[in-house]
VOGU-3710 file (C-alpha; in Angstrom, 3 decimals, decimal comma):
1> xxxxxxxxxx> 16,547/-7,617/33,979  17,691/-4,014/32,990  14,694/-1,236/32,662  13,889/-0,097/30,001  12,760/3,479/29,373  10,044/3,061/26,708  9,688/6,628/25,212  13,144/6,908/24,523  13,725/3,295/22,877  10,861/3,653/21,067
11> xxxxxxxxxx> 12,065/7,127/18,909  14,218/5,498/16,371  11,561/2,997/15,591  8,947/5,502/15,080  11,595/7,447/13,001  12,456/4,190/10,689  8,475/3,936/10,235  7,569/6,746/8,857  10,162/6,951/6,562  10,595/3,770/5,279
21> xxxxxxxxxx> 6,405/4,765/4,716  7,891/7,974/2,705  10,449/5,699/0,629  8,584/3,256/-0,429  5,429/5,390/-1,043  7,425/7,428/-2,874  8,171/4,456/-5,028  4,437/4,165/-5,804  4,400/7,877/-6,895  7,647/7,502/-9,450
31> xxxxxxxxxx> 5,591/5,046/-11,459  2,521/7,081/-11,697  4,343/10,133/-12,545  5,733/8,214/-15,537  2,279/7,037/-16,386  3,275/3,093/-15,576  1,536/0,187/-13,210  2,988/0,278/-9,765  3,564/-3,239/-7,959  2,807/-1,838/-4,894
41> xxxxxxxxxx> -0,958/-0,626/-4,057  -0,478/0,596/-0,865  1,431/0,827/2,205  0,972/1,107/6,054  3,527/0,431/9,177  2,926/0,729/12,632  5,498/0,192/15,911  4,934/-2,737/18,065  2,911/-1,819/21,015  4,786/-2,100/24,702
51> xxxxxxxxxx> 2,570/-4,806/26,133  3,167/-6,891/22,703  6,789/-6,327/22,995  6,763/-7,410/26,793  4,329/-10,473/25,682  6,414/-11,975/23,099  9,626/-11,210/24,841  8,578/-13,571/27,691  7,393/-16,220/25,251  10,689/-16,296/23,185
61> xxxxxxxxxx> 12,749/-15,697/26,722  14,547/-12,706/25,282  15,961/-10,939/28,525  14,995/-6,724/27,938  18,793/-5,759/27,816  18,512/-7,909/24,028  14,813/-6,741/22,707  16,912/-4,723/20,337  19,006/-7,029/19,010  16,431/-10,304/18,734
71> xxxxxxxxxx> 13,184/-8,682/18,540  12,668/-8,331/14,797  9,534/-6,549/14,215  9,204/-4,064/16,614  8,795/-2,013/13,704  6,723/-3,248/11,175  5,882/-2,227/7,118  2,926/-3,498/5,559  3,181/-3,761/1,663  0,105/-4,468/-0,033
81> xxxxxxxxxx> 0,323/-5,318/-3,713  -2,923/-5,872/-6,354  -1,902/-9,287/-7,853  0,226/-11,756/-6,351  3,380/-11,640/-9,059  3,406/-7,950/-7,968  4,887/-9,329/-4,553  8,548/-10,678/-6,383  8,801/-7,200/-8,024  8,360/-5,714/-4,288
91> xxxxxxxxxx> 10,699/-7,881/-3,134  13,080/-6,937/-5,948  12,611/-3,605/-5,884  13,856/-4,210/-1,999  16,823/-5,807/-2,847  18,336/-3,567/-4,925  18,127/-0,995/-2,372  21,114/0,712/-0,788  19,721/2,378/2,342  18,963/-1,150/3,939
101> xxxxxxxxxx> 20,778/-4,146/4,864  18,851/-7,350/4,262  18,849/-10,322/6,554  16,950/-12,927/5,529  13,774/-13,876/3,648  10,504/-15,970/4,561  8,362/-16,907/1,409  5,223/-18,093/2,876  3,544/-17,147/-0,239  4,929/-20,542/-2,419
111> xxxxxxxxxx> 5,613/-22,103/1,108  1,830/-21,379/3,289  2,147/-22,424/6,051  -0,476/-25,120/8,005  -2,860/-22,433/8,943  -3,227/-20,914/5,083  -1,212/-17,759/6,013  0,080/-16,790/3,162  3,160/-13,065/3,261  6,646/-13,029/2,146
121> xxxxxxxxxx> 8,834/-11,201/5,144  11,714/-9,292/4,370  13,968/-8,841/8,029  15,907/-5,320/7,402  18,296/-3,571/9,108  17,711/-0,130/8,860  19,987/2,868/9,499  17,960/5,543/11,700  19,847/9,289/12,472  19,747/10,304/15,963
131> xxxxxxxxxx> 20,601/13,617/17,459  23,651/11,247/19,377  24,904/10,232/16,003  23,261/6,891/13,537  22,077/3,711/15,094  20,593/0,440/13,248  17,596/-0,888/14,342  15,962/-4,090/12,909  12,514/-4,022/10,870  10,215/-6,482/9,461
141> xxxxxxxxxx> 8,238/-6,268/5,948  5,190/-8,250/5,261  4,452/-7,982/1,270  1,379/-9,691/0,128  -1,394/-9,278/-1,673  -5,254/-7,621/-0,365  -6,645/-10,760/-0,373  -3,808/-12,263/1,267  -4,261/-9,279/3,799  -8,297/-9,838/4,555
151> xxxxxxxxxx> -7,882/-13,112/5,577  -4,384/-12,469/8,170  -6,312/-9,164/9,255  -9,132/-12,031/10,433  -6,858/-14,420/11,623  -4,654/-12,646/13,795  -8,341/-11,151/15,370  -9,215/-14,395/15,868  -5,839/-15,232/17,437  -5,926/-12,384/19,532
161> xxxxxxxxxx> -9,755/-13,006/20,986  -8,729/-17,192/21,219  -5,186/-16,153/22,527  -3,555/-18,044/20,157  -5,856/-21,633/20,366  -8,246/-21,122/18,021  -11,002/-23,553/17,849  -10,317/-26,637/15,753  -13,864/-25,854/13,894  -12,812/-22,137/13,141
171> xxxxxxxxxx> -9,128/-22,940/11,883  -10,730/-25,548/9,499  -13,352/-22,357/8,076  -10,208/-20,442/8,199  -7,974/-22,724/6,194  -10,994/-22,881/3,699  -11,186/-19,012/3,238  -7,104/-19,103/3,055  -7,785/-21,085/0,049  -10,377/-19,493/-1,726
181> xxxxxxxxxx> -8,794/-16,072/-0,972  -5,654/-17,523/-3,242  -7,293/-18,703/-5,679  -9,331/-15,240/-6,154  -5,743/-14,537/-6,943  -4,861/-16,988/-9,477  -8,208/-15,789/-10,959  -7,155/-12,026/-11,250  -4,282/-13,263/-11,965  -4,755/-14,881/-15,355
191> xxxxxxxxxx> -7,306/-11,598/-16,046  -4,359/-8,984/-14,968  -4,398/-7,306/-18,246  -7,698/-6,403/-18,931  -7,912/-5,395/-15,043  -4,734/-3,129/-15,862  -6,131/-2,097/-18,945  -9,623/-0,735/-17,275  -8,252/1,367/-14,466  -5,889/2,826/-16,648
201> xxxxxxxxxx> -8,552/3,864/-19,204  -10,444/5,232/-15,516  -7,684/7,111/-14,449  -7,331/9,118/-18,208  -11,232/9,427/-17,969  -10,664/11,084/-14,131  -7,883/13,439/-14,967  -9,807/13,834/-18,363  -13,128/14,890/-16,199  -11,035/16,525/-13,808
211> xxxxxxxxxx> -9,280/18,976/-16,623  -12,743/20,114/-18,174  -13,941/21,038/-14,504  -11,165/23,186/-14,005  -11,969/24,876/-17,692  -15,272/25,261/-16,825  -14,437/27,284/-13,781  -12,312/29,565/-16,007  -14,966/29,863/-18,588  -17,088/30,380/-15,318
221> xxxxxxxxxx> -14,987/33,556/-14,085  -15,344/35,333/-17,550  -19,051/35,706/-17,165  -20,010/32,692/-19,668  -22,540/31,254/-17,420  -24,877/29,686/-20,553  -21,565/28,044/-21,975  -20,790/26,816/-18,914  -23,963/25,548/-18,619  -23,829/24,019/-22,118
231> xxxxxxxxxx> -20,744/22,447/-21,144  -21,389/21,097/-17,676  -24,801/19,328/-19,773  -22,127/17,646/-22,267  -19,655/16,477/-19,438  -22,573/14,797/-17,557  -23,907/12,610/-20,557  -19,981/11,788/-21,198  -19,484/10,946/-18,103  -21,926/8,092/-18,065
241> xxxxxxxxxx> -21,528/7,259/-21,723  -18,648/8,409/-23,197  -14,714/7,610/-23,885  -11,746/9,550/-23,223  -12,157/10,519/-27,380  -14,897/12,236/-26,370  -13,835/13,803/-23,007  -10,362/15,005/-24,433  -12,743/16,748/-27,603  -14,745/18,520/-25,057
251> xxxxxxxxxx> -11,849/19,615/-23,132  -10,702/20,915/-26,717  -13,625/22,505/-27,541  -13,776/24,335/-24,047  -9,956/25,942/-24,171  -10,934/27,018/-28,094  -13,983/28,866/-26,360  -11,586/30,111/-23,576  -9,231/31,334/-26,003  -11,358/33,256/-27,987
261> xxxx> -13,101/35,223/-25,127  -8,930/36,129/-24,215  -8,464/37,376/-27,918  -11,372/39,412/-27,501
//
């Protein structure tokens, strides 16, 4: 079998990582900066470690010279999404992509299989730029929601401490928690509005809060320390109590106060 020098193969894998990371992060970002719900929560990725690659090479009998070429998910991309209709737009938004080749396409999320696992994989092939020119290298997506993510986070511990032969006893707890973690999603499912609706209103009410601070520091560097003071008393009873009405009045009322000290 040939040798393989490990630092070396590993670069474009790393480099695929982190910016498929950047890309699809930056996906997140767009819809925030236009003020609309993102599909996708959050996203990590990780390279396969050297004694994983080595392990399942030898169970899948893929000789070293062809880990490139058969070993799918030596890089890996985690998306996490809030509900679990949010994973089909992922997947969408993946398919219409141009910088990425798409293989093929597991849906374990209509199709679970016996253990309750529950992802849809993407297989990519992904173009990486080398100082010796481009190369393609093969990634894997996992897209699924955070419940969906608790439970495989515990299952492939499990796997890992039972090396793969998990208990019958365990698998059958497992399979139970499997189910109850999708139906947590059905259930957030069917209240994905008002969810929507709430952490939108919490995000106006944080920027809101976050505006008036910034005022208040202003106010705070012109020597106004008892309207600051009077201010800062306001913000904390709104805070607890009030709307974004109220914040964006105070905010209001604080640039007025601003403005006049200026003029003066």
């Amino acid at each position: 079998m040939a040798t393989i020098q490990w630092k070396t193969f590993l670069i474009p894998y790393t480099q695929a990582v982190e910016e498929l990371k950047v890309k699809l992060r930056s996906i997140r970002k767009e819809y925030r900066k236009k003020s609309e719900y993102s599909p996708i929560e959050f996203v990590t990725g990780r390279v396969k470690e050297i004694s994983s690659i080595l392990e399942k090479a030898n169970k899948f009998n893929i000789p070293t010279d062809r880990i490139h070429l058969e070993m799918e998910d030596i890089a890996g991309i985690r998306i996490m999404c809030q509900f679990v209709d949010d994973v089909e737009k992922v997947v969408e938004l993946i398919r219409q992509r141009k910088d990425m080749q798409i293989l093929y396409e597991k849906d374990y999320v209509n199709n679970v299989k016996k253990s309750g696992y529950r992802s849809y994989h993407m297989i990519i092939k992904y173009p990486v730029s080398m100082a010796e020119g481009q190369m393609e290298i093969l990634a894997e997506f996992q897209i699924r929601t955070l419940a969906m993510n608790f439970w495989a986070t515990i299952e492939h511990s499990l796997n890992y401490k039972y090396k793969q032969d998990i208990p019958e006893h365990i698998r059958a707890k497992l399979k139970n928690g499997a189910d109850a973690a999708f139906k947590l999603d059905q259930e957030m499912l069917e209240i994905k509005d008002e969810i929507k609706d709430a952490q939108k209103l919490f995000e106006v009410k944080s920027s809101l809060t976050s505006d008036i601070m910034n005022q208040l520091i202003v106010l705070s560097s012109l020597g106004k320390l008892n309207e600051v003071s009077r201010y800062r008393n306001q913000l904390n009873k709104l805070v607890e109590a009030g709307d974004e009405v109220e914040l964006s009045n105070l905010l209001n009322s604080i640039e007025k106060t601003i403005n006049s000290y200026n003029r003066s």
